[in-house]
C-alpha positions in Angstrom: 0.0 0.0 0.0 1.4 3.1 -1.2 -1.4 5.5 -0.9 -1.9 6.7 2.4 -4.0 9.5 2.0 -6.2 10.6 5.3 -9.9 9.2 5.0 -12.9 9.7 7.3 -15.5 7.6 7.8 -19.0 8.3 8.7 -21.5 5.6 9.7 -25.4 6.6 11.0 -26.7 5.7 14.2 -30.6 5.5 14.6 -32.1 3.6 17.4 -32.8 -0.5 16.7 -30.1 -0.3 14.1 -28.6 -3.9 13.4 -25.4 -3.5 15.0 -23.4 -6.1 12.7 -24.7 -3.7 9.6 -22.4 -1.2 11.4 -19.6 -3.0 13.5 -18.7 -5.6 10.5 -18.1 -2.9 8.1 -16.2 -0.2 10.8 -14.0 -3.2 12.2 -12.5 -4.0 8.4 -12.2 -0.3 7.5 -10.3 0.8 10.8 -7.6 -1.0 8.7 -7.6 1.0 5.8 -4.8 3.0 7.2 -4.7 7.1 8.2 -8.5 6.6 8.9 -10.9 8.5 11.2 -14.5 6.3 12.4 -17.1 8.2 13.1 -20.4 7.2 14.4 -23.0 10.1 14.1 -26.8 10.6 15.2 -28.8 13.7 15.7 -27.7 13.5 19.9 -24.7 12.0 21.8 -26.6 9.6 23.6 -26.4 6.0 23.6 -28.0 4.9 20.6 -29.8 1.5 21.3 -29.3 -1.5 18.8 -31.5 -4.7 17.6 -28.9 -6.8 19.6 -29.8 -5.2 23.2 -27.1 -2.9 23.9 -26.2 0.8 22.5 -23.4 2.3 20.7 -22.1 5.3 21.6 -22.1 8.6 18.8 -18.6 10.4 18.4 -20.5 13.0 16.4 -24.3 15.1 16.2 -25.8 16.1 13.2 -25.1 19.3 14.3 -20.7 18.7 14.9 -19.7 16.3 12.5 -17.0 16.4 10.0 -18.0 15.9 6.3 -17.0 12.2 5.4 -15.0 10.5 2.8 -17.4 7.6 2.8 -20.9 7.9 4.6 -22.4 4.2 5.5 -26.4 3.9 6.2 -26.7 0.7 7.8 -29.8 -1.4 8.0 -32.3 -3.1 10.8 -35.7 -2.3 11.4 -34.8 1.3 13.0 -34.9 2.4 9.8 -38.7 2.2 9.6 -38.5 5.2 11.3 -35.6 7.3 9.6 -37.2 6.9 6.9 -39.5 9.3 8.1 -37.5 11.3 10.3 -36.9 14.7 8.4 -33.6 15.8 10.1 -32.4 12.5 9.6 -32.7 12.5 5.7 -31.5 15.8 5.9 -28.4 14.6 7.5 -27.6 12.2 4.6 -28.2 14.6 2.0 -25.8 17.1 2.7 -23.0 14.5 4.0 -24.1 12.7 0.6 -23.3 15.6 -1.6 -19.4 15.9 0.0 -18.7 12.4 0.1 -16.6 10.8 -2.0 -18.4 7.5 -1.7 -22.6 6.9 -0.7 -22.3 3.7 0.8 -24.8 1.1 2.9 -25.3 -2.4 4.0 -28.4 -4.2 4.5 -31.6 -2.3 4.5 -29.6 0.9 4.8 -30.0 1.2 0.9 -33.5 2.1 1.4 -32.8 4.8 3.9 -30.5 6.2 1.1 -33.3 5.8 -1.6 -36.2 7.6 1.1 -33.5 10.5 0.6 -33.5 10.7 -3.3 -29.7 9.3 -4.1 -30.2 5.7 -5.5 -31.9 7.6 -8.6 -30.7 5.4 -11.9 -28.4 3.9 -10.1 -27.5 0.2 -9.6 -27.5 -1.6 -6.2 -28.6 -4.2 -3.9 -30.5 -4.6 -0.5 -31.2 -7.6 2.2 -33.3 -9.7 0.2 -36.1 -9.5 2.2 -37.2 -6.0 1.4 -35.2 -5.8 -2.3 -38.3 -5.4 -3.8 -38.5 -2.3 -2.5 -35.4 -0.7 -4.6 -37.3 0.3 -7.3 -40.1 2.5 -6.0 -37.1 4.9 -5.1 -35.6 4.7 -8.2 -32.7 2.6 -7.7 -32.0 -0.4 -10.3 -32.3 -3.9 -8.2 -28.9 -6.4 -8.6 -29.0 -9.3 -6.7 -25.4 -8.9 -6.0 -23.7 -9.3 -2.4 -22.0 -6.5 -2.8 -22.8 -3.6 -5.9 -20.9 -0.8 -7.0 -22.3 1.6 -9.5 -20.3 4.9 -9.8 -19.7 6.3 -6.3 -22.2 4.5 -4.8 -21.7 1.0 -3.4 -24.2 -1.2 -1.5 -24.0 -4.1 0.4 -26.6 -7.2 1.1 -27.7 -8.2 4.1 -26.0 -7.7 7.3 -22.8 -10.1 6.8 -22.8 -9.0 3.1 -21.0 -5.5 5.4 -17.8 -7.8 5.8 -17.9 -8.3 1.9 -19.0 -4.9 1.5 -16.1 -3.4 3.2 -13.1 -5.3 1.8 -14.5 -4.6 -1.7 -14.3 -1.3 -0.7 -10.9 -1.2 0.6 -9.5 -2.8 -2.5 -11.4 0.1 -4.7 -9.5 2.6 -2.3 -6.4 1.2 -1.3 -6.1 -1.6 -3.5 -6.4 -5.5 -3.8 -2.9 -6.3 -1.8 -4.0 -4.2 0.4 -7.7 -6.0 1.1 -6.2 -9.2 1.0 -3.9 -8.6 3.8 -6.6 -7.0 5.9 -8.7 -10.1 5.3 -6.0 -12.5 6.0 -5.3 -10.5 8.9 -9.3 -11.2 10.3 -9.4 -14.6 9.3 -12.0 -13.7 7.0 -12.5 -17.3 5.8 -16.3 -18.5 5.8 -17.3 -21.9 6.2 -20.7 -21.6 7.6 -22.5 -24.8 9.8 -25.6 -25.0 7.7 -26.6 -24.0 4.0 -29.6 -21.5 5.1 -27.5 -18.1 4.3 -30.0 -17.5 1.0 -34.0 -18.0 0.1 -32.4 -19.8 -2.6 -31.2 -22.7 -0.2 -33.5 -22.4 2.6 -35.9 -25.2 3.2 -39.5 -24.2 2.8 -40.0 -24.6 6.6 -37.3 -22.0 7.5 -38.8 -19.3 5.1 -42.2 -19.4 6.7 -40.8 -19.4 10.6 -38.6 -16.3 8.7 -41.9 -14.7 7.1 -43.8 -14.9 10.6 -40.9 -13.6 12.4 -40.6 -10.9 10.9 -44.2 -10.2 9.9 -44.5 -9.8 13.9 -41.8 -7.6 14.9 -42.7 -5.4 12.3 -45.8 -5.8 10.7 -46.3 -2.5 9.2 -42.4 -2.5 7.3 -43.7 -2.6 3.6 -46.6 -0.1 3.7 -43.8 2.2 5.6 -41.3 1.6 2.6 -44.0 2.1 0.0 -45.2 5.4 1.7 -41.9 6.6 1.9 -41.2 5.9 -2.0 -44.6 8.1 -2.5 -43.3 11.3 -0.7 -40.1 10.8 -2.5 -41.6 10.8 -6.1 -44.0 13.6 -4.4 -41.0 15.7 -4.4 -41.8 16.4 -0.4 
């Protein structure tokens, strides 16, 4: 690695965000080298996750330093940044400095509710990927999709992926490789059950019921959202 030019990093904190969205991602890219993390939400209170304990902001809306690469992570918080006006806001503007407009899981949806997936390429957990096109965005079923300056990730491990993709695109492949090597990033999961494409019919409906419970209002929130986008509101 040859280029060490100083990069700052920007992930968003909402409450019930999927922690592994975020952490997976901000582990890997703490190794791109000369880099400053940053986890930002509109207070400096602990910000609660899906997997019962809370993160702790380094940054406000209000304070933080524009970003190199902004992350939107996923989890079912963002059923409500989606509709959370200062929160979109926030996006926006760090969106229109950053050099890359990145997410992971159903974080790409929070970046469509703001109006920058428009035309472009990307991807989603693929429980809610239908959802890419009301805001614009072109659907891949890719783990990991980069189209221009944006680059999304699939669900929640997809981040891991995600991550070293892009740290090869900024620092280059050796680079990646060693940071991989140096996490032991080798998969070799227990079961086969990591797709809808391989999971046995029984599995998808326990999924389906799930998460038809702990959030039983997620799609008509998603297609309201696309709405007031194509609104213009």
């Amino acid at each position: 690695m040859t280029d060490l030019s100083p990069i700052r990093v920007a992930f968003l904190l909402f409450p019930n965000v999927t922690q592994l969205d975020l952490t997976g991602p901000a582990q890997i890219l703490s190794r791109l080298g000369n880099v400053t993390i940053d986890l930002v939400a509109k207070a400096l209170d602990p910000v609660p996750t899906d997997a019962g304990f809370a993160l702790v902001p380094t940054a406000c809306f209000a304070d933080a330093t524009q970003p190199d690469i902004l992350c939107i992570p996923g989890g079912f918080g963002v059923n409500d940044a989606i509709d959370d006006a200062e929160t979109l806001g926030w996006v926006r503007r760090m969106a229109n400095g950053a050099q890359w407009v990145t997410s992971v899981c159903t974080g790409s949806l929070l970046l469509g509710a703001a109006g920058l997936l428009h035309g472009y390429r990307a991807t989603c957990h693929w429980a809610q990927h239908h959802h890419l096109a009301a805001f614009g965005a072109i659907p891949i079923h890719e783990r990991v999709v980069f189209d221009r300056n944006r680059v999304t990730g699939g669900g929640v491990t997809a981040g891991i992926d995600f991550a070293l993709a892009l740290t090869a695109a900024i620092r280059g492949e050796a680079h990646a490789r060693l940071v991989q090597l140096s996490f032991e990033y080798d998969p070799a999961p227990p079961f086969d059950s990591g797709s809808p494409s391989r999971a046995d019919a029984a599995t998808m409906e326990q999924f389906r019921a799930l998460a038809g419970k702990t959030a039983p209002a997620r799609d008509a929130r998603f297609r309201a959202a696309a709405a007031r986008l194509s609104a213009g509101d």
